[in-house]
N, C-alpha and C positions, 0 to 999 in steps of 0.2 A: 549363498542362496543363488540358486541359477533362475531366472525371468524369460519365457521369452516375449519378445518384441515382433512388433509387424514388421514388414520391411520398408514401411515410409518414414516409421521410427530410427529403423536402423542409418535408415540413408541422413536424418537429419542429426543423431546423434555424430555419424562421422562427421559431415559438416563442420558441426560444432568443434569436432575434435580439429580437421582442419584447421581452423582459426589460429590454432598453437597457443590459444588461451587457457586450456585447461591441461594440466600434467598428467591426465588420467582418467579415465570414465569416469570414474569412483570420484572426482572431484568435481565432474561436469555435474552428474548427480545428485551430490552435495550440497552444490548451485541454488540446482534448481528446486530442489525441495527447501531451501532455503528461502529463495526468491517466492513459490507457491503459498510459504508461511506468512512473509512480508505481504502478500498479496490480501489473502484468508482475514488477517491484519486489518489492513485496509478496508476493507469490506464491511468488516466488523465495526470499525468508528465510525466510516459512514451511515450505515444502519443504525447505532447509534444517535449520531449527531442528527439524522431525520427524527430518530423518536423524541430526541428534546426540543428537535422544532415543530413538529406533532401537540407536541405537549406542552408549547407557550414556555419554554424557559432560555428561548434565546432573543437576544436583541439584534437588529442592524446595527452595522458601524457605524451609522447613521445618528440611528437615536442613540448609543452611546456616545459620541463623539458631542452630541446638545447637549448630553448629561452633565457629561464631563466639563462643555464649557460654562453651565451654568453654575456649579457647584464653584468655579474656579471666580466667575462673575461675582459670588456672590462673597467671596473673600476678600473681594476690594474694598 
């Protein structure tokens, strides 16, 4: 597949390559549609994790931590 690229792309992909950290475009690439996924990811659980705190189904470490200690209180 040939792409092309702008030339602020190009200029930052050498960069990248400078670093001597990737063995090849094709791994710099790899990378970063990697890291883009991990991101995407993230993203996703956050949005998430708002809609269950949206919707009343999380606690503070707060109030689980009394929870906890009452439950433990109450085994004595």
């Amino acid at each position: 597949m040939h792409v092309e690229i702008s030339p602020e792309l190009h200029s930052l992909i050498a960069e990248k390559m400078a670093t001597g950290a990737y063995a090849s475009q094709d791994q710099l690439l790899i990378v970063a549609l990697q890291s883009l996924d991990e991101y995407d990811q993230t993203v996703a659980d956050v949005q998430a994790g708002l809609a269950d705190e949206a919707a009343g189904r999380l606690h503070s470490a707060a109030t689980v931590r009394d929870e906890l200690l009452s439950k433990l209180r109450s085994r004595q």
